[in-house]
C-alpha positions as CSV (number, residue, x, y, z in Angstrom):
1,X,-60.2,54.4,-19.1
2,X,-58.6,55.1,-22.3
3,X,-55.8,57.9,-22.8
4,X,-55.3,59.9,-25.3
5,X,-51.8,61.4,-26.8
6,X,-52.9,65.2,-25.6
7,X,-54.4,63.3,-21.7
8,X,-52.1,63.7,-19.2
9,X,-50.5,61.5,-16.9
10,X,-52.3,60.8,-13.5
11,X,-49.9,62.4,-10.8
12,X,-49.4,58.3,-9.0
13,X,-48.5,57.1,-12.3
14,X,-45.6,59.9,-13.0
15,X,-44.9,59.4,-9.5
16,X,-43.9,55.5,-9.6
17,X,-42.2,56.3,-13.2
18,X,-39.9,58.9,-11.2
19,X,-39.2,56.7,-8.4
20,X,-37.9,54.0,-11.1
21,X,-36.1,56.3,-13.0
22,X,-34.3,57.3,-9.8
23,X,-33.9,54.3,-8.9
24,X,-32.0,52.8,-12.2
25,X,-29.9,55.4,-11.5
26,X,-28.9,55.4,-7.7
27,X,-28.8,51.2,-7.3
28,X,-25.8,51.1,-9.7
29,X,-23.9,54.0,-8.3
30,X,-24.9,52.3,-4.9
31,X,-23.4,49.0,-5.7
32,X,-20.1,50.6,-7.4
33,X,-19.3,52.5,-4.5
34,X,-20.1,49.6,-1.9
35,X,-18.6,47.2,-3.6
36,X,-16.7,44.6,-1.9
37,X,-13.0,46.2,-1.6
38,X,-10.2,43.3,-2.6
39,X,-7.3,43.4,-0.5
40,X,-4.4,45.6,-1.7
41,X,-2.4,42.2,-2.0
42,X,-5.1,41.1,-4.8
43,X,-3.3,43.1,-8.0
44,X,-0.5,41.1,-7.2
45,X,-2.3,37.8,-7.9
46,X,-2.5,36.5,-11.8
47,X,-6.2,35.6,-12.2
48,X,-7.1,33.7,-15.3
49,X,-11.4,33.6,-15.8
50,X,-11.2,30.8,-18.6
51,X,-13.9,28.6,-18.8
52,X,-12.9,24.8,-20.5
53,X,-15.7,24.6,-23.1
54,X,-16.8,20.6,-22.5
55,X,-15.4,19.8,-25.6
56,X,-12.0,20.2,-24.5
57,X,-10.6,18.7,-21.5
58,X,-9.1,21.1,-19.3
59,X,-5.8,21.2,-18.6
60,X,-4.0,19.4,-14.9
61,X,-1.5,22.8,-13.8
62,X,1.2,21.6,-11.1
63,X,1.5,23.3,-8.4
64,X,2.6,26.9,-8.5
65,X,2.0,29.4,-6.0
66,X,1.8,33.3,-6.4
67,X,4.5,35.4,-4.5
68,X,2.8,36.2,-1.5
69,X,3.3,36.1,2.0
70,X,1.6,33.9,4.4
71,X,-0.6,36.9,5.9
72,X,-1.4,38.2,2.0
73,X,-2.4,35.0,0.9
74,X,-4.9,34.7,3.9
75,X,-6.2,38.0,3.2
76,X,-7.0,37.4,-0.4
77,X,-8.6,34.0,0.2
78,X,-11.1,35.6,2.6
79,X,-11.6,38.2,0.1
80,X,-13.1,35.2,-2.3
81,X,-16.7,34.4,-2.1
82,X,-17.7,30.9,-2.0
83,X,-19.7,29.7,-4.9
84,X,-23.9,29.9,-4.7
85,X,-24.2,27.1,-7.3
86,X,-25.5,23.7,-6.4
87,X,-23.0,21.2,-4.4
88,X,-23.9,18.1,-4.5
89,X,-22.2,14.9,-3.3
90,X,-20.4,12.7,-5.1
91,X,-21.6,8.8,-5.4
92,X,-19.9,6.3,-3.5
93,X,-16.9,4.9,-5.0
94,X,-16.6,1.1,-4.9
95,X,-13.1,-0.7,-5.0
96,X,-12.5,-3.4,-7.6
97,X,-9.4,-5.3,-8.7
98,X,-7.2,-8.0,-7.5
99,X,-6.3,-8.1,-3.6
100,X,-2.5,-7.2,-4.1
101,X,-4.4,-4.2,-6.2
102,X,-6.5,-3.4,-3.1
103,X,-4.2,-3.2,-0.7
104,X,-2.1,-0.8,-3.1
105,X,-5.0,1.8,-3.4
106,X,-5.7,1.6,0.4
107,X,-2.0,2.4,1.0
108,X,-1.7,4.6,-1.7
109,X,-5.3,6.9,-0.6
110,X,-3.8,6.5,3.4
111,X,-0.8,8.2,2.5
112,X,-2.8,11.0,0.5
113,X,-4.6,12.1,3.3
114,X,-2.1,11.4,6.4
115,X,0.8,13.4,4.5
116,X,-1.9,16.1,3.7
117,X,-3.9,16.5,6.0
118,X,-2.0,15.1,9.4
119,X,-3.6,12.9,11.7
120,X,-7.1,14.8,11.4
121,X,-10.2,12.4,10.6
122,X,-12.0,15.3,9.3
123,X,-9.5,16.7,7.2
124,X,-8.5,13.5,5.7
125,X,-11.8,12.5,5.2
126,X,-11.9,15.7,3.1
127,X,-9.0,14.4,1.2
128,X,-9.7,11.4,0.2
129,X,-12.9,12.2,-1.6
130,X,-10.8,14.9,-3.5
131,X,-8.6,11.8,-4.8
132,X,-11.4,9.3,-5.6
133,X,-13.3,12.5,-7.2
134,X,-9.9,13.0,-9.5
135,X,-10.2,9.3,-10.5
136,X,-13.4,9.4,-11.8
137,X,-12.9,12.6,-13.4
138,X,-11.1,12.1,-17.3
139,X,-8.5,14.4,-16.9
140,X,-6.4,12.8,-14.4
141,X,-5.2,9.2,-14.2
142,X,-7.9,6.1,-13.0
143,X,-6.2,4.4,-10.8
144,X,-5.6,5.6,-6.9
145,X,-2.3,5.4,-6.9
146,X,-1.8,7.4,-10.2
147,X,-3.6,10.3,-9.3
148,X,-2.0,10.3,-5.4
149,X,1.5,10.1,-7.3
150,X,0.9,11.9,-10.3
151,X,4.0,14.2,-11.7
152,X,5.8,13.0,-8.4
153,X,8.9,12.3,-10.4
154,X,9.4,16.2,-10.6
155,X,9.5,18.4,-8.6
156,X,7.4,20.8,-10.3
157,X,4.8,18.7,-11.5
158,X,3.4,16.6,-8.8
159,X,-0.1,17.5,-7.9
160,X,0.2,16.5,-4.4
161,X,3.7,18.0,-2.6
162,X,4.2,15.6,-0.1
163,X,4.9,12.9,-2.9
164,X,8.0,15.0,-4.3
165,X,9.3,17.7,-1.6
166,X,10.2,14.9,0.6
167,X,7.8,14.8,3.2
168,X,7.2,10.9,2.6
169,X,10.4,10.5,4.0
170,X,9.2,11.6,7.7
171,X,7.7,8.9,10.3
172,X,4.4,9.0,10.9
173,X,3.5,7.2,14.2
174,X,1.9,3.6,13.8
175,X,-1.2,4.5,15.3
176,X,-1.9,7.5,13.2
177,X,-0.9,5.4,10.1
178,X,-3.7,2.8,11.0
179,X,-6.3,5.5,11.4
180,X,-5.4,6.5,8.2
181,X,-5.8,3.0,6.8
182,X,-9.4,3.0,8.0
183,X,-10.7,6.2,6.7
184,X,-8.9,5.2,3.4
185,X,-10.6,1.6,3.3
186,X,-13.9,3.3,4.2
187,X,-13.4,5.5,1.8
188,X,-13.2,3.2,-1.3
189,X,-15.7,0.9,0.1
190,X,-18.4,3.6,-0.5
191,X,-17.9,6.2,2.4
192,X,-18.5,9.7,1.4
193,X,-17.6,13.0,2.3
194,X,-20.8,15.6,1.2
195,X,-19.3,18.7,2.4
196,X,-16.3,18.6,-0.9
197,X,-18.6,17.2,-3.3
198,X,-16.9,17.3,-7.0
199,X,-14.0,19.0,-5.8
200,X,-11.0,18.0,-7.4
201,X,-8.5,20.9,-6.2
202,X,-7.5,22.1,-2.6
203,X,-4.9,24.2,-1.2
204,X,-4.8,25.7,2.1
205,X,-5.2,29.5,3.3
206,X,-2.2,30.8,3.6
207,X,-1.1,30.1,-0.2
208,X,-2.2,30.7,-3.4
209,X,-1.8,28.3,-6.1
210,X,-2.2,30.2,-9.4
211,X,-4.6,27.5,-11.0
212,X,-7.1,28.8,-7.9
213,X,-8.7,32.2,-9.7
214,X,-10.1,30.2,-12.6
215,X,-11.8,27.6,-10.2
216,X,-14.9,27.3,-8.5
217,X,-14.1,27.8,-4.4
218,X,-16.9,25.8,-2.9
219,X,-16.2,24.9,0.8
220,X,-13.8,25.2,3.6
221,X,-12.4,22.1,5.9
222,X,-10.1,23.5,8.6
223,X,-7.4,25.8,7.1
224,X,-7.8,24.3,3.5
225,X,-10.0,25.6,0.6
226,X,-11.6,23.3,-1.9
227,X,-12.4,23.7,-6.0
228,X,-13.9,22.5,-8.3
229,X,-13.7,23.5,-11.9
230,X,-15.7,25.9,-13.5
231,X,-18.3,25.3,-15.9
232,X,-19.7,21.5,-17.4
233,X,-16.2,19.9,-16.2
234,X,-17.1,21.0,-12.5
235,X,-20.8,19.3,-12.6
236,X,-21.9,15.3,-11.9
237,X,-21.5,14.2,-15.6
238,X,-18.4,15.2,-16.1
239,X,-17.0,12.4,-13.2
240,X,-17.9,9.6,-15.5
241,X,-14.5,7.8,-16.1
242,X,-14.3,3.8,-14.7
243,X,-11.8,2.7,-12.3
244,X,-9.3,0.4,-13.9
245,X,-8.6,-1.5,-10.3
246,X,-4.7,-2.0,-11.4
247,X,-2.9,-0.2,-8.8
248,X,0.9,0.5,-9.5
249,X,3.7,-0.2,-7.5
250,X,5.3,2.8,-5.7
251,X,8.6,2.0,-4.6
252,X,8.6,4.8,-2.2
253,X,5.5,3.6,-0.3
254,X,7.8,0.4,0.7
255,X,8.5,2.0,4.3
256,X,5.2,1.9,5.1
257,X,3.4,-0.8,3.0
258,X,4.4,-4.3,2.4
259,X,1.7,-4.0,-0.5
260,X,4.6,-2.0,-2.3
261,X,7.5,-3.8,-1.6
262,X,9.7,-5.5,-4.8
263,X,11.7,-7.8,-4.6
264,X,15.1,-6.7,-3.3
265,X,14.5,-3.0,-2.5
266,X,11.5,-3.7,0.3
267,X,14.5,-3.3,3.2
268,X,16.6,-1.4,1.6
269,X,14.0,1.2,1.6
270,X,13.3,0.9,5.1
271,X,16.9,1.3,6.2
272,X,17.5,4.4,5.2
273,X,14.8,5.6,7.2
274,X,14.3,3.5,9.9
275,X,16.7,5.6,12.7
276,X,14.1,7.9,12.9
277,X,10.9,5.5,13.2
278,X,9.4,5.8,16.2
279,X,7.9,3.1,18.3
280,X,4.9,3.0,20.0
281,X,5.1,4.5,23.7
282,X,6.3,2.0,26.3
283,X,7.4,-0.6,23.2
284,X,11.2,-1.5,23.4
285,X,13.9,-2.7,20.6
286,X,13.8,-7.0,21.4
287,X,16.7,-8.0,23.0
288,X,18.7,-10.8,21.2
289,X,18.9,-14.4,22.7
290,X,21.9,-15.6,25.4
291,X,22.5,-18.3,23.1
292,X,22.6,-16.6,19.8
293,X,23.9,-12.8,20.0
294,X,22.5,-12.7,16.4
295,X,19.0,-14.3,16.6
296,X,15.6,-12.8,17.8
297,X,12.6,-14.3,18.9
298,X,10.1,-12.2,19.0
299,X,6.2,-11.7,20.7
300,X,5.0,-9.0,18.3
301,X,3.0,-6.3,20.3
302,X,-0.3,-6.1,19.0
303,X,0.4,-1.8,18.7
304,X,2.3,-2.4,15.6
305,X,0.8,-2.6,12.8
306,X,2.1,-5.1,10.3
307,X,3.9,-2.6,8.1
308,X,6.4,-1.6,11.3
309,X,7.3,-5.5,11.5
310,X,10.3,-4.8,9.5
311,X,11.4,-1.4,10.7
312,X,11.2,-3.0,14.1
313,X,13.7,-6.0,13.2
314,X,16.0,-3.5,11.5
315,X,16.2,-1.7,15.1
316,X,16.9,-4.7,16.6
317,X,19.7,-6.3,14.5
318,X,21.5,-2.8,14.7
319,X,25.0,-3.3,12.6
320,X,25.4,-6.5,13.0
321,X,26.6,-8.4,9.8
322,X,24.5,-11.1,10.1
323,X,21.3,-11.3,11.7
324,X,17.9,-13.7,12.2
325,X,14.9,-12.0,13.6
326,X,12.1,-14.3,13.9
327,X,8.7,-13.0,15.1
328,X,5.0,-14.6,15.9
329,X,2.1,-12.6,16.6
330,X,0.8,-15.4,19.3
331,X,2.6,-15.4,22.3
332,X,1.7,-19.1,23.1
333,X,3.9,-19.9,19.9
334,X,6.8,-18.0,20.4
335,X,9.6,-20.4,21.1
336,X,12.1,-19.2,24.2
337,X,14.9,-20.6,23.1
338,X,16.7,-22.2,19.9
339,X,16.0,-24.8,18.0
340,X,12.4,-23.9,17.1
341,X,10.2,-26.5,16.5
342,X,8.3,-27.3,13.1
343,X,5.1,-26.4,14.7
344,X,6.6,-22.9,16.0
345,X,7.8,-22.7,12.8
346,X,4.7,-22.8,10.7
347,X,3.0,-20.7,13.2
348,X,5.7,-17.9,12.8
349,X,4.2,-14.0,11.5
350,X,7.3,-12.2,10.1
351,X,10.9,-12.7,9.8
352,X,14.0,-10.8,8.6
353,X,17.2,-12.3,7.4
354,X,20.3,-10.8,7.0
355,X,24.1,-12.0,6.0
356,X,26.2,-8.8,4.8
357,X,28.7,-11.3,3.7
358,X,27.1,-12.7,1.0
359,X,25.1,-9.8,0.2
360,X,21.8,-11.3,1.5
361,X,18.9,-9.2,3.0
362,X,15.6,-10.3,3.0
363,X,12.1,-9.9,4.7
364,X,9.0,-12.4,4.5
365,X,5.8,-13.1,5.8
366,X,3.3,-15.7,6.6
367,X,0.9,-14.8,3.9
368,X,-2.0,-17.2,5.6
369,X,-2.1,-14.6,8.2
370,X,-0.9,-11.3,6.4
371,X,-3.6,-11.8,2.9
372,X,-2.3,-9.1,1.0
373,X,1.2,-9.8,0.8
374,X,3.3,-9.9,-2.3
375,X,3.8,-13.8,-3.5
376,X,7.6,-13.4,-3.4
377,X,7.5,-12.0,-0.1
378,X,5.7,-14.8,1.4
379,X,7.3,-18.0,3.1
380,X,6.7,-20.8,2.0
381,X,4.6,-23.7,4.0
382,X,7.6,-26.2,3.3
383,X,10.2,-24.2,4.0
384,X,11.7,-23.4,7.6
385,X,13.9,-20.4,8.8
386,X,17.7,-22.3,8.8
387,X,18.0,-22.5,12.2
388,X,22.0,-22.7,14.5
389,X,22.0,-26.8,14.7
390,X,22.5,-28.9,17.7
391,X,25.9,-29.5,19.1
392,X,25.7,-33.4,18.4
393,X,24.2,-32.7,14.7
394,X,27.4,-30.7,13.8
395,X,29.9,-33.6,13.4
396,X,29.6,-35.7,10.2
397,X,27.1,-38.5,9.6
398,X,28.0,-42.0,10.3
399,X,25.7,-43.1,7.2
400,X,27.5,-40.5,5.5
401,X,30.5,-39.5,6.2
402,X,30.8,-37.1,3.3
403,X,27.9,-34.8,4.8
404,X,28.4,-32.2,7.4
405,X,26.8,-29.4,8.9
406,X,29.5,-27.4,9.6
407,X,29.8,-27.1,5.5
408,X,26.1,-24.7,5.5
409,X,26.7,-21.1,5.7
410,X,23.6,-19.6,8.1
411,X,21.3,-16.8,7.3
412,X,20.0,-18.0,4.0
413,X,16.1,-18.9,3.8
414,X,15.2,-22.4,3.7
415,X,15.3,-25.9,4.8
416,X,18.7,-27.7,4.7
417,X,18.8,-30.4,2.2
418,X,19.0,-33.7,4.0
419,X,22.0,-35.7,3.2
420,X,22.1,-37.7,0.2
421,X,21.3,-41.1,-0.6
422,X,23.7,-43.4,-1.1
423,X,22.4,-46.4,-3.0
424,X,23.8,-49.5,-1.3
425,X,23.8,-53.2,-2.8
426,X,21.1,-55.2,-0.6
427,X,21.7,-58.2,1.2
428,X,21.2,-61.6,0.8
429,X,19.3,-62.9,3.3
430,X,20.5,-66.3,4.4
431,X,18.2,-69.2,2.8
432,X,15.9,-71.2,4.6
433,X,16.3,-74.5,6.1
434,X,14.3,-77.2,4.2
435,X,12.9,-75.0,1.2
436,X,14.1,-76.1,-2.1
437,X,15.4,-72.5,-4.3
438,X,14.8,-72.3,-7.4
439,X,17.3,-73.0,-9.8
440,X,18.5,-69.4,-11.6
441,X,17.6,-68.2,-15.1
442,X,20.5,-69.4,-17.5
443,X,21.5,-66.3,-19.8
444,X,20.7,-65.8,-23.1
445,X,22.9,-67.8,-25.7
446,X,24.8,-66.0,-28.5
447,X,22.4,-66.7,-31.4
448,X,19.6,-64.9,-30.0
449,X,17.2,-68.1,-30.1
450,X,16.3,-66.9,-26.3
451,X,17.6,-68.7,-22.9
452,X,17.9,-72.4,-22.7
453,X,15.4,-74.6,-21.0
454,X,16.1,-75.0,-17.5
455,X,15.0,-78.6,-15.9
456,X,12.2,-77.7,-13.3
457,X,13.3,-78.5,-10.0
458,X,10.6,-80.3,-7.6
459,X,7.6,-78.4,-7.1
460,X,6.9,-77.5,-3.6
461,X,3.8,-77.7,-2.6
462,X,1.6,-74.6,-1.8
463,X,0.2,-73.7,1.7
464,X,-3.5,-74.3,1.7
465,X,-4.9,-71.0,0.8
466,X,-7.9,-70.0,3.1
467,X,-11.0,-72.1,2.9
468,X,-9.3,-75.2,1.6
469,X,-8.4,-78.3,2.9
């Protein structure tokens, strides 16, 4: 049917062209007047909308939080919708790098998520993919350890607190530190965590950090909330950054990880932490030896992980000036009483030296058992733990006169040096009966011409050699 400019309308037609009219109208009002009402608290917050154009890298804000109370803050998170968009998981990170490097990240991502999140698999789970997302992602360091300990030297620029408000400084229990350990290693060896996908930001609900109104929030683990950025720098491509696999060395990690320690600080680190390190339940300080008030010989209990070997010898020796705590993680090897043989020697796990009055303090390890273990932490094969000498080895040498035991001060790592060699002029032996000698060489005359000739005494007769007559 055709219509002309003077037909009118069919009455269906105007109808539906009403209903639309109306309709353009009443939706909007609808919407404005049922709109999701923000919290009263929510024109106290700052909230920046900028999106980082992909040719700029967007900036990494420390931590600041808005001025609001607990109770506010939770309130105004809930009143933020999660993002619709896409969230897809990240790929599996693989570790790379030398094995001291390795064992840094591990220790480096355990303490991330055990300071962060507590002793929560899920939660720190959650964690660590944050960190491994940051170190693929160009605007933060590529290394584990730099983004875990990024800004840490101030206190209002680290990016995670517990590196620079001082909450590294409180124990965390050897079990929980192991678990850690695990979900860290899993973690770099390819384990992912889908639910966080690219998120490179979390804080939990009852603060708000101000950098949180210009991000994405995309999921909830517990009580934390995570980001991710806004825009091209929150999607897949923009995580393209390589791993460098050289791990730093954070001096501050020594308490927990022989993969930090340096040379010199590793116990001094530990001591001034190490009265409140707690033991496993049911695990005692070692008792010293009858003999030697100052030595240990330890069976380490297989509870403890490796990086409580030295807090545990610094319970033991107490105050004591000067102290030898020698350990073995096989029972069947641990020696009851001094001296220790070689064999118990070579087989020894950890041990702590310590002489206050030369200023000596030192920690090592048996790095065929413990791989990871700094070179100048490690003892060495040849080497023995000085050990308090036998009764009848402390008076002086016969041979030698000159060299006594009593001389060597204790507590210092290594072997003592045998007694030197004194060069003595060897004996004649007696001649034989009925063998002709002969006759010496006569020395050289003045002019140089070479020796004179010497009248050959009587040749003796060989022996028949074998096979001859």
């Amino acid at each position: 049917m055709t219509l002309s400019a003077t037909t009118p309308l069919p009455r269906w037609l105007l109808g539906v062209l009403a209903l639309l009219a109306t309709a353009s109208i009443a939706v909007p009002a609808w919407l404005v007047t049922h709109a999701p009402k923000l919290p009263p608290v929510a024109a106290k917050v700052v909230r920046p909308q900028r999106v980082v154009p992909p040719a700029e890298l967007p900036p990494v804000e420390p931590i600041e939080l808005q001025n609001l109370a607990p109770e506010d803050a939770r309130e105004y998170n809930a009143s933020i919708p999660f993002s619709t968009a896409p969230n897809p998981a990240a790929r599996p990170f693989r570790i790379s790098g030398s094995p001291e490097d390795q064992a840094r990240a591990i220790d480096c991502l355990a303490a991330a998520v055990i300071y962060e999140a507590g002793d929560d698999a899920s939660g720190e789970k959650a964690v660590a993919q944050v960190v491994l997302n940051r170190v693929r992602h160009p605007a933060f360091p590529h290394s584990v350890c730099g983004v875990v300990f990024q800004g840490a030297e101030r206190r209002t620029g680290c990016q995670f607190t517990f590196t620079c408000d001082g909450a590294i400084l409180r124990t965390v229990r050897p079990a929980a530190w192991e678990r850690a350990r695990e979900i860290a290693r899993a973690a770099l060896n390819g384990t992912i965590d889908k639910r966080v996908g690219h998120a490179t930001h979390y804080h939990t609900d009852w603060v708000v950090p101000y950098w949180s109104a210009s991000l994405d929030k995309i999921t909830e683990v517990h009580t934390h909330l995570f980001f991710r950025w806004t825009g091209w720098w929150g999607t897949p491509p923009a995580f393209a950054s390589r791993y460098t696999g050289a791990e730093p060395n954070i001096p501050q990690l020594a308490r927990l990880s022989t993969a930090h320690h340096l040379p010199g600080d590793d116990v001094a680190a530990l001591a001034t932490d190490v009265a409140n390190v707690l033991l496993p339940e049911g695990l005692a300080v070692p008792q010293s030896l009858a003999q030697d008030s100052n030595t240990f010989l330890v069976t380490l209990d297989p509870r403890l992980g490796p990086e409580m070997y030295p807090a545990l010898a610094l319970k033991a020796c107490g105050d004591r000036p000067f102290c030898k705590f020698m350990s073995w993680t096989d029972k069947a090897a641990t020696p009851a009483a001094l001296p220790i043989t070689p064999v118990q020697q070579r087989a020894m796990s950890f041990s702590y030296l310590r002489d206050r009055a030369f200023n000596f303090e030192k920690t090592l390890w048996n790095c065929s058992e413990f791989k990871n273990t700094q070179p100048n932490q490690c003892m060495k094969a040849q080497v023995s733990i000085t050990m308090v000498p036998p009764a009848a080895a402390l008076a002086p040498s016969r041979a030698n006169p000159n060299f006594d035991l009593r001389s060597v001060t204790g507590g210092v790592s290594g072997s003592i040096a045998p007694p030197p060699v004194v060069p003595t002029k060897p004996t004649t032996p007696p001649p034989l009966a009925g063998v002709r000698l002969k006759a010496a060489p006569a020395a050289a005359p003045a002019d140089g011409r070479g020796p004179a000739p010497v009248p050959s005494p009587t040749p003796l007769k060989p022996a028949p050699k074998a096979g001859e007559e």
